[in-house]
N, C-alpha and C positions, 0 to 999 in steps of 0.2 A: 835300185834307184838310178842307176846309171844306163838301162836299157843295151845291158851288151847282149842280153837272153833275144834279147829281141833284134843287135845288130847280124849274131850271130844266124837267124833265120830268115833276115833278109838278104844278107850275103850267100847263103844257102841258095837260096832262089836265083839268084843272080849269076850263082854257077853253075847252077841246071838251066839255068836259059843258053848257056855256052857261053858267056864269057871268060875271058880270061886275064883274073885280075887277081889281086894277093892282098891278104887282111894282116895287119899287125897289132896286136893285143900290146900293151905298155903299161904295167903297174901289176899289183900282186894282192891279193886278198882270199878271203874264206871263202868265196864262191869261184874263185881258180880252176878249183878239180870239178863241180858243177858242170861249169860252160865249157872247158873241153869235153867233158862226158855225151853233150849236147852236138859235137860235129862229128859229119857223117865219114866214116872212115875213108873212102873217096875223095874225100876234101882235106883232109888232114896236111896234105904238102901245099895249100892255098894258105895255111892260117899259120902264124907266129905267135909265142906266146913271148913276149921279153922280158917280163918282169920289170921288178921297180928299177928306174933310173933317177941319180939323182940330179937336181934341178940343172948342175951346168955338163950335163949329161944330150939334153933334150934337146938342145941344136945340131947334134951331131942325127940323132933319130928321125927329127922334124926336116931334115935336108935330102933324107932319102924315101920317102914319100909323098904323093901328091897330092892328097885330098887326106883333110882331119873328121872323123866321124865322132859327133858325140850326142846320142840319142835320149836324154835323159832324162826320167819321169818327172825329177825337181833336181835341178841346181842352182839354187838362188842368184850368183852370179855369172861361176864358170869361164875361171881363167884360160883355161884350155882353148878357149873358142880367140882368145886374144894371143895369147901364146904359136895358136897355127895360122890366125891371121897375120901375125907378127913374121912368122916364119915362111910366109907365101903359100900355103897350103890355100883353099877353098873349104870353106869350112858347113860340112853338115849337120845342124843340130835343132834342137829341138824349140819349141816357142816357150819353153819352162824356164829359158836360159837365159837372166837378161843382159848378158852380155853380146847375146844372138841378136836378139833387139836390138840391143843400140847399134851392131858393127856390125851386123850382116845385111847386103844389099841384096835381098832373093833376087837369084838367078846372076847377079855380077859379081861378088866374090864370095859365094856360097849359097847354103841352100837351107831354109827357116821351113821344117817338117811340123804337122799336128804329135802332140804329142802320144805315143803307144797307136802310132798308126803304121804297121809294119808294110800297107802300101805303098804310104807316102814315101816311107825307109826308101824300100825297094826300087822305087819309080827317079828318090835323089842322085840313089846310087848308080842307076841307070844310067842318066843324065851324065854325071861325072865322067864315066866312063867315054865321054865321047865329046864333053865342053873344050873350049877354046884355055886352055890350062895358063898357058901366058898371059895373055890376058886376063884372066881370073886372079892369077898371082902379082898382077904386076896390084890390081883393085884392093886384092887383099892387104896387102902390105900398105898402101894408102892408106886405107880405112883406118889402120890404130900406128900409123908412122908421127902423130900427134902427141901420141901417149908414151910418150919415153919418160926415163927418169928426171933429166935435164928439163923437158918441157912441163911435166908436172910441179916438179919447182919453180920454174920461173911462174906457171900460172898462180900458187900458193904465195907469192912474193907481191907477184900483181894484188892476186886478192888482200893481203895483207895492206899493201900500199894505198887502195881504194878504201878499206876500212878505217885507217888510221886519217 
C-alpha cells in the first residue's frame, strides 16, 4: 500500500542512470525482508534501512535529509506528507494522498506523482535531485506553518465563538 516496491525501483533506475544519491527506509513491518531482498547488491551502500523511530525521534531523522518520498497506492490522509513539509523536506507523493492535495504546490514545495506510475516516480526524483532545495524548503515549511497546535486551537475557539 505504501508503494516502497515501487520507490525501490525507481531509485534503482536512478542509480543506473549515475546519479549519486542515498535512500533511507524509516519504519519496520512484514514486508521489511521482501524489499531488501528486492535491491540490487551494487546498490546496497545507497540504501538504509532504520527501522521504527518513535514520534519525538523524527525531527532528529527529518533534519538529515532533503526530500521526503512517499509513493502510496492509498493513504487516505498521510501525515507524513505534513510532518516533511513541516520539517522543510520537498515532499514527493502520490495524488492518493490528501494531504498532497491540499499542501503540495507541484513543482514549488514538492512534487504531486500519478499514482503506481514508476515513471512519473523516477522523473520526480530526477527532478529533486537538481531543484532549488532552499527554496523549496523555505515553501515547504510555509505551506503547513498555519497548522500548528496553537493555531489549530485558536481556529477551534474562533469556530466555537461564531457558533455560539
Amino acid at each position: 500500500r505504501k508503494g516502497v516496491d515501487l520507490l525501490i525501483e525507481a531509485f534503482s533506475s536512478i542509480l543506473e542512470e549515475g546519479h549519486d544519491a542515498h535512500l533511507t527506509f524509516m519504519g519496520h513491518g512484514d514486508l521489511e525482508v521482501k524489499i531488501q531482498s528486492r535491491i540490487k547488491n551494487e546498490q546496497r551502500d545507497k540504501i538504509t534501512f532504520l527501522g521504527f523511530r518513535d514520534w519525538h525521534e523524527l525531527h532528529e531523522v527529518y533534519a538529515k535529509h532533503d526530500v521526503l518520498v512517499a509513493p502510496s497506492r492509498y493513504d487516505g490522509w498521510g501525515l507524513v506528507v505534513i510532518e516533511g513539509l513541516a520539517a522543510g523536506m520537498p515532499v514527493i507523493a502520490t495524488a492518493s494522498m490528501g494531504a498532497a492535495l491540499d499542501f503540495i504546490n507541484h513543482g514549488k514545495n514538492g512534487w504531486i506523482i500519478p499514482i503506481e506510475n514508476r515513471d512519473c516516480l523516477v522523473a520526480a526524483l530526477r527532478t529533486a535531485l537538481t531543484a532549488p532545495l532552499c527554496e523549496m524548503s523555505r515553501a515547504a515549511r510555509e505551506a503547513v506553518e498555519v497548522w500548528t497546535l496553537e493555531k489549530a486551537a485558536e481556529r477551534w475557539c474562533d469556530l466555537a465563538d461564531a457558533a455560539l
